[in-house]
C-alpha positions in Angstrom: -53.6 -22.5 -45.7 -50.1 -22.9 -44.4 -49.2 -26.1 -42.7 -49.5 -25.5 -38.9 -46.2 -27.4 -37.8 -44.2 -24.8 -40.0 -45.5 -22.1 -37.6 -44.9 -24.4 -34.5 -41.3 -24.8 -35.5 -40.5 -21.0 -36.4 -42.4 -20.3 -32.4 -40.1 -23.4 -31.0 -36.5 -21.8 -32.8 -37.5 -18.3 -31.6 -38.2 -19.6 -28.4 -34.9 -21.5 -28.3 -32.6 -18.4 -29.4 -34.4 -16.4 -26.8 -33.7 -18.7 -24.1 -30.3 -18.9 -25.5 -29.3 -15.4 -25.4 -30.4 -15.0 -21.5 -27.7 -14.2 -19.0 -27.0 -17.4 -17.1 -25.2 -16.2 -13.6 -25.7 -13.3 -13.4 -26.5 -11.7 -10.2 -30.3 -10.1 -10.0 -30.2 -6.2 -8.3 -31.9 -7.7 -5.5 -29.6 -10.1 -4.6 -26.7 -9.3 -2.2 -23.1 -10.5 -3.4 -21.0 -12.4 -0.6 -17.2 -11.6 -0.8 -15.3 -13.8 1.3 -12.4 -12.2 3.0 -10.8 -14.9 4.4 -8.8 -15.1 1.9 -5.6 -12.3 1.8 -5.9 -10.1 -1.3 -3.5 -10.3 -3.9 -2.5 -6.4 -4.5 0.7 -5.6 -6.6 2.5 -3.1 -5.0 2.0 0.2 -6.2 5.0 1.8 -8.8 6.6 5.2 -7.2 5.0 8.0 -9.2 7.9 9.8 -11.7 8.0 13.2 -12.9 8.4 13.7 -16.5 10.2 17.2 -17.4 8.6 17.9 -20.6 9.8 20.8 -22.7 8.3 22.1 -25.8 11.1 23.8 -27.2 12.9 21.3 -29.7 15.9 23.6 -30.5 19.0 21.6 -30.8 21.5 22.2 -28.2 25.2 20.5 -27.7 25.7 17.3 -29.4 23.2 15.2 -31.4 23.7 11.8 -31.0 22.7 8.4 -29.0 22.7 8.1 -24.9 22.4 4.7 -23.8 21.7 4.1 -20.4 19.3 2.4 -17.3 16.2 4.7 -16.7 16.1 5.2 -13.2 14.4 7.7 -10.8 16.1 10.2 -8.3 14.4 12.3 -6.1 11.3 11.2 -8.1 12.4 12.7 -11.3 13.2 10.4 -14.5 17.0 10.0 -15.7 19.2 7.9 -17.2 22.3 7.2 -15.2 22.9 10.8 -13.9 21.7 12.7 -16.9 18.5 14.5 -16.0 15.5 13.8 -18.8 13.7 16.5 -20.8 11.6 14.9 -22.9 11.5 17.3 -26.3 10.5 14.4 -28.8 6.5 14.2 -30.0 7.4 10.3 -30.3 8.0 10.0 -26.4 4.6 8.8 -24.5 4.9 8.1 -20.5 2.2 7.5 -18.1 2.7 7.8 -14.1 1.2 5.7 -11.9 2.6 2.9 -13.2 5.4 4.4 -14.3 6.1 3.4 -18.2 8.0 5.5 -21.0 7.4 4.5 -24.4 7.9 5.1 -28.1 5.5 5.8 -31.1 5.8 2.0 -31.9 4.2 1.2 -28.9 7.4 -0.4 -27.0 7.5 0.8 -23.1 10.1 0.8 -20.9 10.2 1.2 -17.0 12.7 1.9 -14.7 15.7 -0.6 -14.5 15.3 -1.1 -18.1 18.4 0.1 -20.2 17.4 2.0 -23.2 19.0 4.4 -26.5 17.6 8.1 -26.5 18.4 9.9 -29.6 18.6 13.7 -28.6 21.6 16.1 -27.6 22.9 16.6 -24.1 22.8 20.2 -22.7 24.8 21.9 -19.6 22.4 24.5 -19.2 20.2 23.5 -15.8 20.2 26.8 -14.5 18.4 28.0 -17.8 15.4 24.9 -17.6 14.9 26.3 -13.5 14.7 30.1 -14.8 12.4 29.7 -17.5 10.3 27.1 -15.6 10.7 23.8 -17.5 11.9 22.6 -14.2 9.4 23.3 -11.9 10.4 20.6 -9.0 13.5 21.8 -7.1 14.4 17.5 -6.4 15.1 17.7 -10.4 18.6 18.7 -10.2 21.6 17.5 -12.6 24.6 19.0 -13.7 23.6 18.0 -17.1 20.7 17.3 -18.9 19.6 15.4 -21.9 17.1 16.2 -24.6 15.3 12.9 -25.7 13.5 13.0 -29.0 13.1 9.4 -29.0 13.3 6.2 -26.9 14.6 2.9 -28.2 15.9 -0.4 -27.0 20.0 0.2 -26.4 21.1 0.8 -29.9 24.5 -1.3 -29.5 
């Protein structure tokens, strides 16, 4: 017959872990939860919301090259300097609200921050407003710039 302090030990770890893996402060249903509101809250101000023009056709047009530039937002549409953005790239992720542009790498960018877009820059704003890509009449530029990809300023 097994010794009877080997079972007494196995009960006493088992109760130990047990009593170990219990939530300490944690708050039963029951109980009510007292926020004290003395205290002003610490809210960061909320980032304007940008509109992204987003175009899926990725047909070269004008001059391939680098733009470097500060994003910044007019009328609530995304540029750099005064060239409106149409993002064209599959390796160009944004989110709104807060506003960040990023690459595939995973670097983001927000507004004030001077960055490289590898594209072409195109004349043809009338033709984005006729065929819808535009569909916000405060997105107006004389010129426009296709971004394929975002970087930190190449020079």
């Amino acid at each position: 017959m097994p010794n009877k302090h080997i079972y007494k030990s196995i009960f006493g770890v088992l109760l130990l872990v047990l009593l170990g893996c219990q939530p300490q402060n944690a708050p039963k249903p029951t109980e009510q939860i007292n926020i004290d509101t003395a205290q002003p809250s610490k809210v960061a101000p909320s980032e304007p919301s940008v509109f992204v023009v987003y175009s899926t056709n990725r047909q070269a047009v004008g001059n391939a090259a680098f733009y470097t530039g500060t994003l910044n937002a007019k009328n609530g549409c995304l540029y750099i300097n005064d060239l409106l953005i149409v993002i064209t790239g599959l390796y160009i992720d944004w989110q709104n609200e807060p506003f960040w542009i990023g690459n595939h790498r995973g670097e983001k960018f927000t507004l004030g921050d001077e960055v490289s877009v590898g594209g072409s820059q195109s004349k043809n704003y009338d033709e984005y407003l006729t065929n819808g890509v535009i569909n916000t009449p405060n997105c107006k530029a004389e010129k426009v710039w296709h971004a394929v990809n975002i970087d930190k300023p190449f020079l």
